[in-house]
N, C-alpha and C positions, 0 to 999 in steps of 0.2 A: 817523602817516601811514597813507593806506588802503591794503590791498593785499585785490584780491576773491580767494576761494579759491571752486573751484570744483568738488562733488563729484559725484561718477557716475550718482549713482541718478536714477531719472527724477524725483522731486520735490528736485533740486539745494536747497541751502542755499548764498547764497553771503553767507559771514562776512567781514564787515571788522573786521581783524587787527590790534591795537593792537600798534605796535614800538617798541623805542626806538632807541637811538643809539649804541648799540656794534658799531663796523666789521669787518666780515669780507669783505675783499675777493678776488677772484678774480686769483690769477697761475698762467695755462698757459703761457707763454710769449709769443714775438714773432709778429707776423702781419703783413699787408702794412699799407702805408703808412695804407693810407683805416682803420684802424684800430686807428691805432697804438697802444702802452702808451706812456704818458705820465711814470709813475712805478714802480718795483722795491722796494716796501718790504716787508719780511716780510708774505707773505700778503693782500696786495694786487696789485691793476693796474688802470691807467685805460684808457680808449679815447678816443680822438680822435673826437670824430660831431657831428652836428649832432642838440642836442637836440628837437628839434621829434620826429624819430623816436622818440622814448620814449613819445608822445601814443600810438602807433599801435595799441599791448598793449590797449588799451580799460581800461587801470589806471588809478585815481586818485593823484596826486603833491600833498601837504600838505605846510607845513612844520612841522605838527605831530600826533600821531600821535590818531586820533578814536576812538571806539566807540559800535558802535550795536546793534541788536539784530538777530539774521539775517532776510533776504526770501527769500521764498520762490519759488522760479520758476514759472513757470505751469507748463501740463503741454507737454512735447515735440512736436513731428511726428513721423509715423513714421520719416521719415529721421534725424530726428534722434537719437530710440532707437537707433536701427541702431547710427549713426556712435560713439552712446554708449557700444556693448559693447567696440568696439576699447581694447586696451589700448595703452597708450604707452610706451614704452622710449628710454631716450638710452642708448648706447655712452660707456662710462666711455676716459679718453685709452689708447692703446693700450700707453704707456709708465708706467701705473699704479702696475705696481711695477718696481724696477731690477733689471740684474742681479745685482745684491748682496741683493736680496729685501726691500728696503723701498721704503715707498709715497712714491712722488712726488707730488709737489702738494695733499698730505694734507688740509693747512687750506684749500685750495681747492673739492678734492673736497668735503670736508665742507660746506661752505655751500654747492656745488651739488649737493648731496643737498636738503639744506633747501628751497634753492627750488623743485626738481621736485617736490617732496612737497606743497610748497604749491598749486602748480601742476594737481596730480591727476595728474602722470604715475604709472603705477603703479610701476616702477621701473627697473631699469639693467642695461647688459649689460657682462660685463668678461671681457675678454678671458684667457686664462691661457695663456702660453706655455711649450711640452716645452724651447726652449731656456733658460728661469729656471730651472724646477721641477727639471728632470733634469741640467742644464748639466754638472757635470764626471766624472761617473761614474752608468754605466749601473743604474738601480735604487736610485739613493742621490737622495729627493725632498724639497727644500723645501719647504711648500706656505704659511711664515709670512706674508708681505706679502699674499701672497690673502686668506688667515684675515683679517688685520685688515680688509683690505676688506670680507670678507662682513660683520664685526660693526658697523661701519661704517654697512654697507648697514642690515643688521638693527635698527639703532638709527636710524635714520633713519626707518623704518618703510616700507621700499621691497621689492621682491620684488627679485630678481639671476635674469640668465638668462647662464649663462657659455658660452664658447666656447672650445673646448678647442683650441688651436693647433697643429699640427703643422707650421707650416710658418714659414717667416720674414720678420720687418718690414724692409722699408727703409727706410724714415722713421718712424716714429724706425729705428734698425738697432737688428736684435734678430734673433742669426742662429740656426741650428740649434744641438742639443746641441755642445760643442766634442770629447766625444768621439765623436760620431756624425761630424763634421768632418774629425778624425784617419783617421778608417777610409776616409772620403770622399775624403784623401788617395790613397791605396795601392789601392782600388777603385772610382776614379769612376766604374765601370758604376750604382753604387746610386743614381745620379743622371738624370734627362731628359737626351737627348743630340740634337742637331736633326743635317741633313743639312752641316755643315759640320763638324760633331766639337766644338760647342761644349755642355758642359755646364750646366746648370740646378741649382744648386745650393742650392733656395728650399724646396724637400721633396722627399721621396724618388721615384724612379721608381714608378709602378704594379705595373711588371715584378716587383718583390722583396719581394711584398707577401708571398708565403707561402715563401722563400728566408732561409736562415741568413744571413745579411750582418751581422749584428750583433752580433760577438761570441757566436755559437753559437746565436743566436732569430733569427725574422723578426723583420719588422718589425709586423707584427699580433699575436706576441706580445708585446714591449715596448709597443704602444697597448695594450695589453690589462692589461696592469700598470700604467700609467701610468693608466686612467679608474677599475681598482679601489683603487688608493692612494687617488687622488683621489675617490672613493668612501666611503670610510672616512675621509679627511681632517675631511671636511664633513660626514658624517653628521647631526649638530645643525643642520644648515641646508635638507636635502634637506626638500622637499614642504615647509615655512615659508615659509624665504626663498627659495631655491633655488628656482625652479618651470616652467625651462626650459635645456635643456643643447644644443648645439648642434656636432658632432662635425665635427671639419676634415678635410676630402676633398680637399684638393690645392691649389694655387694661391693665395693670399688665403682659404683654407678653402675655396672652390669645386669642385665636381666640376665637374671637369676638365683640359684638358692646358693648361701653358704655351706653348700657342701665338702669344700673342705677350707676347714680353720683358721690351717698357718700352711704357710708355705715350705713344700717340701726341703729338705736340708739337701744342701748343697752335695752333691756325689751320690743323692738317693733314689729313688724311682718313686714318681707320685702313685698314691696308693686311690684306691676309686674315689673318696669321700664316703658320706652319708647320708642318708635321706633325711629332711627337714624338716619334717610332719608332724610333730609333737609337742605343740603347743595344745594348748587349752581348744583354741580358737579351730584350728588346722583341724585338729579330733574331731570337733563337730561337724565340719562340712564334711570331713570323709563321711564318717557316720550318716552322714544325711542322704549321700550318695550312694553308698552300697546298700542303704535301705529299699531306697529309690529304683536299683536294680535286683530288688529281689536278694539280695547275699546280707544278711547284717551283719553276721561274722566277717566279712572281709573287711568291717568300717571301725576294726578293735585299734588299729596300728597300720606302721609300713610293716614291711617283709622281715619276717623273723630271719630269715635265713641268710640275709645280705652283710657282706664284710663289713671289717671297718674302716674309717678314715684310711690309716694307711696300707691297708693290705690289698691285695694281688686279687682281679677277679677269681681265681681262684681257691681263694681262702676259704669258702662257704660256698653254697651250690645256688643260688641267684643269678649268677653272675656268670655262671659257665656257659660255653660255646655250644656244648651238645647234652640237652637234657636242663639247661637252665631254668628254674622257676620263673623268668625273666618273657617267654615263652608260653608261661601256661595260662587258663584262662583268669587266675587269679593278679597273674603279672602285668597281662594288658590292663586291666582292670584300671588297676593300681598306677601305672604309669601314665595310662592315659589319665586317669583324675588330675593326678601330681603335676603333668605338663598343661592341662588345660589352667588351671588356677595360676600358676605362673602367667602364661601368654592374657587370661583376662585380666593380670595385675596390670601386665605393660600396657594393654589396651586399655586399661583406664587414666594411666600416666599422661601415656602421647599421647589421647585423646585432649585431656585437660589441657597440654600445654600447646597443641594445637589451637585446640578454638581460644585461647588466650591471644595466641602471637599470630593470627590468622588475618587481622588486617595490616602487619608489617614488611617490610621487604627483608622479615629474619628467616634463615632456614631452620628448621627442626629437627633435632638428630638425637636418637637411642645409643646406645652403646650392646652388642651383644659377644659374648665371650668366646675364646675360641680352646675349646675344651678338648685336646686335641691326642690327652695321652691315651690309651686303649682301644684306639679307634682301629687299628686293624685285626680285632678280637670283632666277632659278630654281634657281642651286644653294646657295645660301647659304652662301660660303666659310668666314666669320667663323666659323659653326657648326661648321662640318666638319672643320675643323682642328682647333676646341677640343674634338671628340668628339662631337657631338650632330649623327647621322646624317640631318638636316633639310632637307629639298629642297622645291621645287612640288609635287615629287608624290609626297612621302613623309613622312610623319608619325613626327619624331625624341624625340619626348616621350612617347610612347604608353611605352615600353619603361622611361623613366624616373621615370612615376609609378607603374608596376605596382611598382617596385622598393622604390620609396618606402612605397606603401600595401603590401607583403610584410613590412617590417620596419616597421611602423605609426607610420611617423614621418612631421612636419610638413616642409613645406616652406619656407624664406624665398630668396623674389625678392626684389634688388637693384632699383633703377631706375624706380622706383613714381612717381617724381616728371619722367621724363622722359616727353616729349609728341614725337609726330613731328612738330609744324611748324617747333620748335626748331634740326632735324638738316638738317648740310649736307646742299643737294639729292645732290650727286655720290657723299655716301655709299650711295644706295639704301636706307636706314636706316628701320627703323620698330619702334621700343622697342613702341609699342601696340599693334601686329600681333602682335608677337612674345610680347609677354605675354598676351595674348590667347587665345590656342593651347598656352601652356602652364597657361597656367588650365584653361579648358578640360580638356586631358587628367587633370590633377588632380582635376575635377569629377567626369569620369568617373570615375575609379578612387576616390572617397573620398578623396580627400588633403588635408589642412588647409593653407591658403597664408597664410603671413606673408610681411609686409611690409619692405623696410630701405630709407630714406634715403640716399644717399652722400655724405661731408663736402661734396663740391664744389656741389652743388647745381644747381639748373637753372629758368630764366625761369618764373616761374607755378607752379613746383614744387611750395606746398604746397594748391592748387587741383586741380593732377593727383594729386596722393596723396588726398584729399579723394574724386574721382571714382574712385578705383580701392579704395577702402574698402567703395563699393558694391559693389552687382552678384549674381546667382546664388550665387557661392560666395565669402561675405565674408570678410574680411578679418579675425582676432581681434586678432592681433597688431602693432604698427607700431614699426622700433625707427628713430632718427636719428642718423646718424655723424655726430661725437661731441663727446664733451664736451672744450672746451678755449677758449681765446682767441677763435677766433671764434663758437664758439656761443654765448658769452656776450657776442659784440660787439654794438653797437646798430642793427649792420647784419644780425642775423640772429634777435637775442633777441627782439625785440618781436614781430617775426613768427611765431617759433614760441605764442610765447604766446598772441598770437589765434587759432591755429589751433588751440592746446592746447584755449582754452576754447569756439571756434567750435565743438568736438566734444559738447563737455557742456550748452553752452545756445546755439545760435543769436542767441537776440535779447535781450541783456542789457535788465538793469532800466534807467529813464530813471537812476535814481541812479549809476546805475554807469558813466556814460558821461561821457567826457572834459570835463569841462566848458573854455570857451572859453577863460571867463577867469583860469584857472588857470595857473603858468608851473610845465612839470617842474620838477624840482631836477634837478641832476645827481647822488643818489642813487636805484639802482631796490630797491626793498626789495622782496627779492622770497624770505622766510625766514615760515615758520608760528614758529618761535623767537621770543619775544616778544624777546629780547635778541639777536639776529641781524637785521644788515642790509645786505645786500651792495651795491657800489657799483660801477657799469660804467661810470660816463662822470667 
């Protein structure tokens, strides 16, 4: 059977790859109905689809396996070039290794190794979380089910960009250290705390970032032990495989607050969130600061007057366009504290994990969010809440690339694939505007922007990643969340794979193009392993 591989360089080669017939199928789990698993046998899963979408990969489907000699692609356009330097990254499942430290869906992974390699992705992102590695005693680290993955990876002949988790998964659940939990018991101040007294217990406060709370260390000492173990762990891997590390800053690894909770329900309009300032810890420094300025009254709390989680800026008068307390001299106040304590959190993060990985040939990379509903409202609640001091007529990024290019690290934007005509009108929402201006500030400061995909995906999606690849300050990097059931489903596979190769050659050779009268199989062989052949439908 044919499968085209498709390689980076501007004079592509694209081989057709004689396979045979021994099955390695894909089992992440169950997903919704329109693509269901059919069958549960060791190391397999089918999908329910309609095969005519398998046509769509621009791949050829034989029932028996050919070889021919390689073609050679013409020469590129210069978009094409461009599009070509981007490197490709899929997010390995987030539940890769368990809490016991071995690799989940192992023979899985492995042949979805094979087929991104075949593919020209350059390679994978895998998540590592403080609640496996550290889990029952402070300073006592696992780090085996990783290792195997890097060798994994490394044998696969993929790069690994990891992402050091400090915080924790809900789906799959995957919570904090359990003795960081205990403590969390008897001092829930080390926690986010909102204007109701309800605690955040998904990562630690900002507030206790340089406070003993940890059995006798901050908490930036334990990161700080925690990235040189893991430093040393991997040593063999760093600047090889290893060739991007990516330090978690708060929330889903984001810099920023938990300003809002849970995620909006599905057919609803996110509501602004709410300010995070209500801890023990957080009280004090306000307090210290509006002293500082002469106001002690303004260091009692946030804004009385600001909505809630899911309400509408204009639920309360904060938040309004014309006459917003948001505006007054208590509001700047107030906003500027809240965003400065934020940006010195991440600055002391990248900092740390800079001067750590600062004699490697690893890159450094942040994660910042793209908070993008409300934004065509003048005060931009969504922002403001989560920390990013961003108004009509204030520029909340400037301060957050400086910070960024201070500690010489990359950047990755989320949301690369949403488009504003997609977004309810009522949201005032504009993802494009908004990435737009944080580009931008990046540009200005030097800062390198990478790109991430979100599982969920969004209409047109890999068209708008396609156009945001371009531009003034390109794109190196593009990674896709992630790897599991449905990115291997026939409602998502085929498409990445066009896009994979729409990057490397635009206008495939006549041979390589679906022919009519061929009927897929319902295997997609999609493994450079001459004896690998993985099955999706």
């Amino acid at each position: 059977m044919e499968v085209s591989a498709i390689r980076s360089s501007s004079q592509a080669k694209i081989c057709k790859t004689e396979l045979a017939y021994r099955d390695l199928r894909f089992c992440f789990g169950k997903i919704n109905d329109k693509n269901k698993i059919l069958s549960r046998k060791p190391n397999s899963v089918c999908f329910e689809s309609q095969i005519t979408k398998l046509r769509k990969t621009g791949l050829r489907f034989t029932v028996k396996a050919v070889h021919s000699e390689p073609i050679l692609e013409s020469k590129s356009s210069t978009t094409s070039k461009s599009l070509d330097k981007v490197r490709i990254f899929v997010g390995l499942p987030l539940d890769a290794i368990s809490e016991c430290n071995t690799v989940n869906h192992a023979r899985a992974i492995a042949a979805g190794l094979k087929a991104l390699k075949l593919l020209g992705v350059e390679g994978v992102e895998l998540p590592v979380w403080w609640g496996v590695v550290e889990n029952v005693t402070m300073g006592k680290y696992d780090w085996s089910g990783y290792l195997t993955v890097a060798e994994m990876v490394q044998k696969a002949g993929l790069k690994l960009h990891v992402s050091l988790c400090f915080h924790t998964s809900r789906q799959p659940k995957i919570p904090l250290p359990k003795w960081v939990m205990q403590i969390g018991e008897s001092q829930p101040s080390i926690f986010f705390t909102d204007r109701t007294g309800q605690h955040y217990q998904e990562c630690l406060s900002l507030a206790v970032d340089d406070l003993t709370v940890l059995n006798g260390k901050t908490p930036i000492q334990v990161y700080q032990d925690f990235c040189e173990n893991f430093k040393s762990a991997f040593s063999t891997f760093m600047g090889s495989t290893i060739t991007g590390l990516s330090m978690g800053l708060g929330p889903d690894g984001e810099l920023r607050y938990p300003s809002h909770r849970k995620p909006a329900k599905s057919g609803t309009i996110t509501g602004v969130g709410e300010f995070q300032c209500y801890d023990i810890n957080m009280l004090k420094l306000l307090k210290q600061h509006a002293e500082a300025n002469g106001n002690p009254l303004w260091g009692l709390g946030g804004p009385h007057d600001a909505p809630t989680y899911d309400q509408s800026p204009n639920s309360n008068s904060f938040f309004k366009d014309h006459g917003g307390s948001w505006e007054s001299p208590y509001g700047d106040f107030f906003l500027s504290w809240y965003s400065s304590q934020l940006i010195s959190h991440g600055n002391r993060l990248l900092s740390l994990i800079s001067s750590i990985f600062s004699d490697t040939a690893v890159n450094v990379y942040g994660k910042v969010p793209l908070m993008h509903s409300w934004y065509k409202t003048r005060a931009h609640p969504s922002e403001l809440t989560a920390g990013f001091y961003n108004t009509a007529s204030r520029d909340g990024y400037e301060a957050v690339a400086k910070m960024f290019a201070r500690n010489s690290c990359k950047i990755i934007l989320p949301g690369m694939d949403l488009s504003d005509e997609h977004q309810p009108r009522e949201s005032l929402s504009s993802p494009e505007l908004l990435l737009a201006q944080i580009r931008k500030a990046c540009r200005k400061h030097g800062v390198e922007v990478s790109g991430q995909k979100l599982a969920s995906g969004a209409p047109g999606g890999f068209e708008q990643i396609k156009k945001n690849m371009l531009g003034e300050n390109m794109i190196d990097l593009f990674t896709f969340q992630r790897m599991g059931a449905h990115f291997f489903s026939p409602g998502h596979f085929p498409s990445f794979t066009e896009f994979v190769r729409s990057l490397r050659q635009p206008e495939l050779h006549s041979d390589d193009l679906p022919a009519k009268e061929e009927e897929a199989t319902e295997s997609i062989h999609t493994s450079s392993d001459p004896n690998i052949h993985m099955q999706a439908a």
